[in-house]
C-alpha positions, 0 to 999 in steps of 0.5 A, a space after each residue: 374143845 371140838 365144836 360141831 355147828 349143823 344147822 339148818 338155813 334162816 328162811 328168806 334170810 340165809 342158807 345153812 351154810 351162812 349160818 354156820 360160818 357165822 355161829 363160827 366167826 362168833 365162837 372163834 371170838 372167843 375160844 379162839 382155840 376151838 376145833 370148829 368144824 361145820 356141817 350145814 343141814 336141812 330136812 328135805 325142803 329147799 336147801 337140800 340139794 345145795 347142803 348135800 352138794 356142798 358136803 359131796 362135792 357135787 357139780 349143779 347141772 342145768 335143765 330145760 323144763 316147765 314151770 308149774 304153768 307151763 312157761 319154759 324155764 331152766 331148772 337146776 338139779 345136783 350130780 354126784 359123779 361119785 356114786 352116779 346119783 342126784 339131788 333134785 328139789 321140786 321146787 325148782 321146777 314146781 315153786 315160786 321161782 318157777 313161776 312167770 312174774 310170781 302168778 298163781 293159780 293153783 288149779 292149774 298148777 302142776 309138776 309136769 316139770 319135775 317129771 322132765 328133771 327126773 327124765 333128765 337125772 335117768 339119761 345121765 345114768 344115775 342110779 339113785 335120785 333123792 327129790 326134796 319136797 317143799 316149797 311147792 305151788 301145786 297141787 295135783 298129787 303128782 299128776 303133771 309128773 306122771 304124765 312127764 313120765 308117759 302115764 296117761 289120765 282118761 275119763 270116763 268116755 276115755 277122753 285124755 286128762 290134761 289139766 290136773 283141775 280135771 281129775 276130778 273126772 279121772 277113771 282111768 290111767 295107763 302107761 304109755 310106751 310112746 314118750 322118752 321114759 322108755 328109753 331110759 332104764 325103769 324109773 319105777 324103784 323096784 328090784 331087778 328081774 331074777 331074769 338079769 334084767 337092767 338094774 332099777 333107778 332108786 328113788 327116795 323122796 324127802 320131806 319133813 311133814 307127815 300129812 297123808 294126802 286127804 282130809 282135814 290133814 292132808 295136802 289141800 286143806 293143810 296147805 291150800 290156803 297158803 297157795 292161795 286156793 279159796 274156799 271153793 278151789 280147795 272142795 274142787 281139789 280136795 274131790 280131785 286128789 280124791 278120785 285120784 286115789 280112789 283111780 290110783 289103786 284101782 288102776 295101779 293096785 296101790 294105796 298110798 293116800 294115808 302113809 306119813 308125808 304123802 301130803 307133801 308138796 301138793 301130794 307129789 309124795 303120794 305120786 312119787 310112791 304110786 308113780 315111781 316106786 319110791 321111798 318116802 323118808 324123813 327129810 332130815 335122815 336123808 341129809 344127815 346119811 348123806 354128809 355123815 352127820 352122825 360120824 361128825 357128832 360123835 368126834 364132836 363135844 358141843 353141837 350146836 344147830 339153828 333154824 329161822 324159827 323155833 317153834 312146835 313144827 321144829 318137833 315134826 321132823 325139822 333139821 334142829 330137832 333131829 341134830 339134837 336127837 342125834 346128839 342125845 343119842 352119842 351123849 353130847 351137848 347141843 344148844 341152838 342159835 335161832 332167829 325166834 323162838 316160840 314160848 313152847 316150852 317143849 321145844 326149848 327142853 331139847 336142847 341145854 340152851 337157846 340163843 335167840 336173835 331178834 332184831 331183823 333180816 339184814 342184821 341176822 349176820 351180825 346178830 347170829 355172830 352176837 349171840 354164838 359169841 355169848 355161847 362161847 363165853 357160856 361155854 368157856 365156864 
């Protein structure tokens, strides 16, 4: 029996890569047998560059940046010698572990840093960048990133905008050709001139939400509160990711506001698509494309997946739905181990079985072996 475990981290607990070495320590107990081969996931969020680094073979190269308050901070990124590509996640540069001594303020908060990553990626020469969006603390629309990249915010007396809570008086944007982006190669995402100009850098951005970028969906009111904004906060970000649109298209002849994930990460998608040219795209597909998930399913003939938690969110793009959509699709078993899942009904029909863990955090290794092992006796019959 070949065996195909893809799932995806448990939250706080374990990476993907854990996980599946567990579910295999579990089946391998009793189908000894077995052909198991693992093939860790994710959707976009944190993990992403450490799943896709593992399965390519990259190498982690460390960067100097700026924390999401400006405090100095080295963050990390994915280099993928082969194809002379990386993975950057926002987080490292824009979440909690960029924060000193874990203080939020999400007015202040910003994604300066991840421009500086995106500058570090382009000097090494990559042709294509993939920048994972979630776990971030800002929200600012990408505004922090595009000043990174030499774009410039003015008011209307043309006074410079430094701080993303004053972009609620934003009029203006221009692009400056007095910063380091203009000794690399366009970051903008669009084909090369029919002059022969320098190839453009590709850049895709990951996520696994699909919320535009304003109103009762969008960035601030969806996920403000968990950032920690007040009543009063999110009207002041809510009116200035606004007036950031309404500059945006004006200035820059886009609109982006109401496409699918533009909300993600304190609408650094939307500022991704505006600002660089990128591709926004589904989390989950980026990962899977990138470690050859289909290929691995289709020699497979049991699929199994997982997350922390299974739940109505799982349907909205999350790594154990699309490992079962794509086993459905080749005509495959699939069954997920989760740590809990929720008494939805729909979620649990996507897969021919769930294994719950229960129990807590420190007892997840044992449990996840526990219950893969009662799969495989399930599987044996």
């Amino acid at each position: 029996m070949n065996i195909l475990i893809a799932p995806d981290k448990f939250k706080g607990s374990l990476s993907a890569r854990q996980v599946a070495e567990n579910i295999a320590l579990g089946i391998g107990d009793v189908i000894p047998d077995a052909q198991i081969e693992i093939a860790p996931v994710a959707d976009g969020g944190e993990g992403t560059a450490e799943v896709i680094c593992n399965a390519r073979g990259g190498e982690w190269v460390m960067c100097r940046t700026h924390g999401p308050l400006g405090n100095p901070i080295e963050a990390r990124y994915v280099w993928l010698g082969e194809n002379a590509s990386a993975v950057i996640e926002m987080s490292e540069a824009a979440g909690l572990r960029a924060l000193e001594n874990g203080v939020r303020d999400v007015l202040r908060a910003n994604t300066f840093g991840v421009g500086e990553m995106l500058l570090d990626v382009a000097k090494r020469g990559a042709h294509e960048i993939i920048v994972g969006l979630g776990g971030s603390v800002t929200n600012d629309g990408g505004f922090g990133m595009a000043r990174a990249l030499g774009f410039r915010f003015f008011d209307e007396r043309h006074n410079e905008i430094e701080k993303a809570v004053e972009l609620i008086s934003v009029t203006g944007i221009e692009a400056s050709v007095a910063t380091d982006v203009s000794s690399v190669p366009s970051l903008k995402s669009q084909p090369a001139s029919a002059s022969g100009g320098p190839l453009q850098m590709k850049i895709v951005a990951a996520c696994d939400v699909k919320n535009p970028l304003l109103g009762e969906t969008g960035a601030t009111r969806t996920f403000g509160p968990q950032k920690g904004a007040t009543s009063e906060q999110l009207e002041i970000l809510e009116r200035a990711l606004t007036r950031l649109a309404d500059t945006v298209t004006r200035e820059l002849g886009c609109d982006f506001r109401n496409k699918p994930g533009a909300g993600a990460a304190g609408g650094l998608g939307f500022g991704l698509m505006s600002f660089c040219g990128a591709e926004l795209r589904p989390g989950f597909d980026v990962v899977a494309d990138a470690v050859e998930l289909e290929k691995k399913i289709k020699s497979a003939d049991v699929v199994i997946t997982g997350e922390g938690k299974l739940d109505s969110q799982t349907l909205e793009g999350k790594a154990p739905a699309g490992v079962a959509r794509l086993a459905r699709k080749f005509g495959k078993r699939v069954f997920a181990v989760v740590g809990r899942v929720a008494a939805d009904q729909q979620v649990r029909e996507i897969f021919e079985g769930v294994y719950e863990l229960g129990g807590s955090i420190p007892q997840a290794r044992d449990l996840l072996r526990e219950r893969a092992r009662e799969l495989g006796s399930a599987l044996k019959y």
